[in-house]
C-alpha positions as CSV (number, residue, x, y, z in Angstrom):
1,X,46.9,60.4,117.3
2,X,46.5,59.7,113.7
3,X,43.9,61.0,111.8
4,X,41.9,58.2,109.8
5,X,41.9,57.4,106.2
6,X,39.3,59.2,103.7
7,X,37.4,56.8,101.5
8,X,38.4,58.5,98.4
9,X,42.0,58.2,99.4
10,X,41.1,54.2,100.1
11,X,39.6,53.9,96.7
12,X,42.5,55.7,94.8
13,X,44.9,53.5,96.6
14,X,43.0,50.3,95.9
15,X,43.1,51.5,92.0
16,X,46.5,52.2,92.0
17,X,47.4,48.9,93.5
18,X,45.4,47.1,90.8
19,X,46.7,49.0,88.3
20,X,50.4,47.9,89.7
21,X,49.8,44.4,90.3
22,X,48.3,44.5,86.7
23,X,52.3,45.9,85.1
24,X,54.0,43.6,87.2
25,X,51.8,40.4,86.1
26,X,52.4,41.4,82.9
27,X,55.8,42.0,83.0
28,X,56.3,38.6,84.8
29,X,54.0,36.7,81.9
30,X,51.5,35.1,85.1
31,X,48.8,36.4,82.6
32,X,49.8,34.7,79.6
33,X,50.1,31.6,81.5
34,X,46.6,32.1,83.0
35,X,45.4,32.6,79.4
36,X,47.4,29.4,77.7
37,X,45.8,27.5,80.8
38,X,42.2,28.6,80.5
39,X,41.7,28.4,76.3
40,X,43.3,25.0,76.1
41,X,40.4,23.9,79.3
42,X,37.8,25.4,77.1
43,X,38.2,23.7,73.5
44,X,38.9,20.9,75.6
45,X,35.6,21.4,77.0
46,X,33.9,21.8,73.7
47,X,35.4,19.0,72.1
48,X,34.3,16.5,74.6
49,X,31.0,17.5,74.2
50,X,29.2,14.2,74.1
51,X,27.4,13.5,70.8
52,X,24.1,13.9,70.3
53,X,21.8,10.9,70.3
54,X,20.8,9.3,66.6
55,X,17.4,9.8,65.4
56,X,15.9,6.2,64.1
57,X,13.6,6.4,61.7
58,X,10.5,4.3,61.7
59,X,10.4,1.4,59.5
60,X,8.4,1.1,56.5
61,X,5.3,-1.3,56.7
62,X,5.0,-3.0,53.2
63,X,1.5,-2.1,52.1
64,X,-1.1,-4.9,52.3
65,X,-3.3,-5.3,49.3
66,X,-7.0,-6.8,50.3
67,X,-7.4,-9.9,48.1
68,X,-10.5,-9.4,46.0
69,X,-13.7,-10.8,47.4
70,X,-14.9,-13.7,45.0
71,X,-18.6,-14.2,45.0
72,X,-20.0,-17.4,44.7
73,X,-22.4,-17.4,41.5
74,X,-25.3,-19.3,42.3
75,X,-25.4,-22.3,39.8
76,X,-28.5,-22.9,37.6
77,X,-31.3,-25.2,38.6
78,X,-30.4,-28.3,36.0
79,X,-32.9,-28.4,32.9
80,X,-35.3,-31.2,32.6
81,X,-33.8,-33.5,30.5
82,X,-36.3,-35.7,27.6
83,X,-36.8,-39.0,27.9
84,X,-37.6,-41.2,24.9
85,X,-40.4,-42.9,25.2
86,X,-40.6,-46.8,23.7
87,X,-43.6,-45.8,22.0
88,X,-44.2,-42.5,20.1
89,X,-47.3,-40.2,20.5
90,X,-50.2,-41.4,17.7
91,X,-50.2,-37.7,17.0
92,X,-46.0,-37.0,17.1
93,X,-44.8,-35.4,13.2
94,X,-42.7,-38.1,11.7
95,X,-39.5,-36.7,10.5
96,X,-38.3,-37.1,6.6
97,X,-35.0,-37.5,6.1
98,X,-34.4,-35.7,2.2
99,X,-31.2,-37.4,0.3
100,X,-28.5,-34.8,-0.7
101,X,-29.2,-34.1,-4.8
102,X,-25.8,-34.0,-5.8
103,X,-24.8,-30.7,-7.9
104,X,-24.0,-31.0,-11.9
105,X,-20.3,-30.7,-12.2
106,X,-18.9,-27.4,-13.5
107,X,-17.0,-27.7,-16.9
108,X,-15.0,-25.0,-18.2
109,X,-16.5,-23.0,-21.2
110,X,-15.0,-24.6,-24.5
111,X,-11.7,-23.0,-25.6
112,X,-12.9,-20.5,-28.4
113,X,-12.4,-21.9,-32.0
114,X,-10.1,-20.2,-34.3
115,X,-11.6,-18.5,-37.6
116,X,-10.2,-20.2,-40.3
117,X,-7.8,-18.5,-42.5
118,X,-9.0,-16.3,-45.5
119,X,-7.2,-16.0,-48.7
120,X,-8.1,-13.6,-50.8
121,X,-8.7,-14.2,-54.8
122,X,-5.3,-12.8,-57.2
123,X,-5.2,-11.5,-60.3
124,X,-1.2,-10.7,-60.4
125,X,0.3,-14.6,-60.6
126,X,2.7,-14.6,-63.6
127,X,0.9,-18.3,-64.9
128,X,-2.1,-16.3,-65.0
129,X,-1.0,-14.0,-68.2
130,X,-3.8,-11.3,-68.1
131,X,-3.2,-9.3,-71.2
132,X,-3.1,-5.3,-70.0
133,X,-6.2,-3.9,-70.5
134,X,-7.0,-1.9,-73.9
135,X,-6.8,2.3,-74.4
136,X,-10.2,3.0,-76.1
137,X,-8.7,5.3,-79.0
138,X,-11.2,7.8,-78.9
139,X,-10.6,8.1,-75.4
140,X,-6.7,8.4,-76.2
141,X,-7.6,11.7,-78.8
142,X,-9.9,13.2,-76.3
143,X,-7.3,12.5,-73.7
144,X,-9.3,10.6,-71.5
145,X,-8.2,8.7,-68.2
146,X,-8.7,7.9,-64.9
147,X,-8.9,4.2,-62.3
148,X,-12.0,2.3,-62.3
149,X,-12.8,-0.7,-59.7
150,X,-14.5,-3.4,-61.2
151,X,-16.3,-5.7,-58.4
152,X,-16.3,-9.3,-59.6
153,X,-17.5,-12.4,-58.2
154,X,-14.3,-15.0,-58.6
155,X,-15.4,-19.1,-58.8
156,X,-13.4,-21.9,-57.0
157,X,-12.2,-22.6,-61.5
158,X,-10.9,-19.0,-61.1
159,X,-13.8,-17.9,-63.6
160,X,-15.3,-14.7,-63.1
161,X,-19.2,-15.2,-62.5
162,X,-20.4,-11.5,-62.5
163,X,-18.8,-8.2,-62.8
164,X,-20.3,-5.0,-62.2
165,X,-18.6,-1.3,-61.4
166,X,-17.7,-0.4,-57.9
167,X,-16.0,3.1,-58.9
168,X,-16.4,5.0,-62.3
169,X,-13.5,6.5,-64.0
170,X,-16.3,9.4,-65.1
171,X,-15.6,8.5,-68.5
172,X,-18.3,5.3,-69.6
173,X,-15.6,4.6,-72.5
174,X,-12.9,3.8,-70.0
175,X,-15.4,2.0,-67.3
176,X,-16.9,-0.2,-70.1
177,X,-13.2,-1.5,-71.5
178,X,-12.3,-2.0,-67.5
179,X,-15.7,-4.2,-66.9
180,X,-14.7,-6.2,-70.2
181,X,-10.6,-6.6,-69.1
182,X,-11.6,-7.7,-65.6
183,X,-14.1,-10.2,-67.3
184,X,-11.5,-11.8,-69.5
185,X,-9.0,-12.5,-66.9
186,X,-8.4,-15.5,-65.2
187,X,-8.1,-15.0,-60.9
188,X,-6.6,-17.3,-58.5
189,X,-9.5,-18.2,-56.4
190,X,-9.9,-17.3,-52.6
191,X,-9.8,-19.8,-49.7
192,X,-11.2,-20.1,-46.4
193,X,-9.1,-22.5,-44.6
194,X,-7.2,-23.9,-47.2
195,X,-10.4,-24.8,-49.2
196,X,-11.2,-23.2,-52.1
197,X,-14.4,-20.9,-52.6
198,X,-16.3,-18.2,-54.7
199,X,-15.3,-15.0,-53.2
200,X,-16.0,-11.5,-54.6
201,X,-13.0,-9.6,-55.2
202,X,-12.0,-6.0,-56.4
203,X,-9.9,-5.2,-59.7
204,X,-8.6,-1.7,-59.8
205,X,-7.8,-1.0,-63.3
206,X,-5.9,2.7,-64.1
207,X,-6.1,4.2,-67.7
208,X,-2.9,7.2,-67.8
209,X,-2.2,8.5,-70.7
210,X,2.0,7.8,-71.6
């Protein structure tokens, strides 16, 4: 009679049969099958996963505005309106009605007149023929000279009417032949506006020794 089987010897034989069947699966490619059967079952699996439901937003309510509230304004109690009466109070102001005074019309100031034109007495017009006036000899030897103005009052004739000294020479021979040359000379009288009048004049009247 046979002794029975240790467990340790079961266990190592069980390994060792794995480990076989293991080399001759792989050796007869039922592994690789196995695999190429079970991947392609798994992304299958993964691709058919059903999609997931779409989230639907809640519309968006247009705000509503709240119309103003309009108060009714409470309307005035009417006024009391006059009535005329046929026949006026004994006491009632009588009213004046004033006429308009009509304003004096506004004239523009008068244009400014023009001064009339002076003209001035001469003494140098060639139809005139004033002599020169004459060198006091004393004054000549003492050597003497110098201008003197003789101021002389002209006539509408051309006539001298006074004559007087309006600047000295500083010598009184000189001054007093001047005032006597200036008297004996005939002037073209001065005019205001064309009209003739007695103007005073001045005659300058140099003494220079040649």
């Amino acid at each position: 009679m046979s002794k029975p089987l240790s467990r340790n010897t079961l266990i190592v034989a069980s390994v060792l049969l794995f480990h076989g069947a293991a080399l001759w699966a792989l050796q007869t490619g039922l592994i690789r099958r196995v695999v190429e059967v079970l991947v392609p079952v798994q992304m299958l699996s993964e691709f058919i996963e059903p999609p997931k439901p779409r989230v639907i937003p809640p519309p968006v309510l247009p705000k509503v505005v709240a119309a103003p509230v309009v108060r009714k304004t409470e309307t005035p109690p009417p006024m009391p309106l006059a009535i005329a009466e046929p026949t006026p109070a004994p006491n009632a102001p009588v009213g004046v009605v004033a006429r308009a005074v009509p304003l004096p019309a506004i004239t523009a100031p008068p244009a400014p007149v023009a001064a009339p034109k002076v003209e001035l007495p001469s003494s140098d017009a060639d139809y005139l023929q004033n002599p020169k006036p004459a060198y006091p000899g004393m004054s000549k030897r003492l050597g003497e000279q110098g201008k003197v103005v003789v101021r002389v009052l002209i006539g509408v004739d051309g006539v001298v009417q006074k004559a007087e000294i309006r600047q000295s020479s500083g010598f009184e021979r000189l001054d007093q032949a001047a005032l006597m040359t200036a008297q004996r000379w005939r002037y073209v009288p001065g005019k205001r506006g064309g009209v003739a009048e007695a103007m005073w004049f001045n005659v300058p009247i140099n003494f220079v020794l040649e």
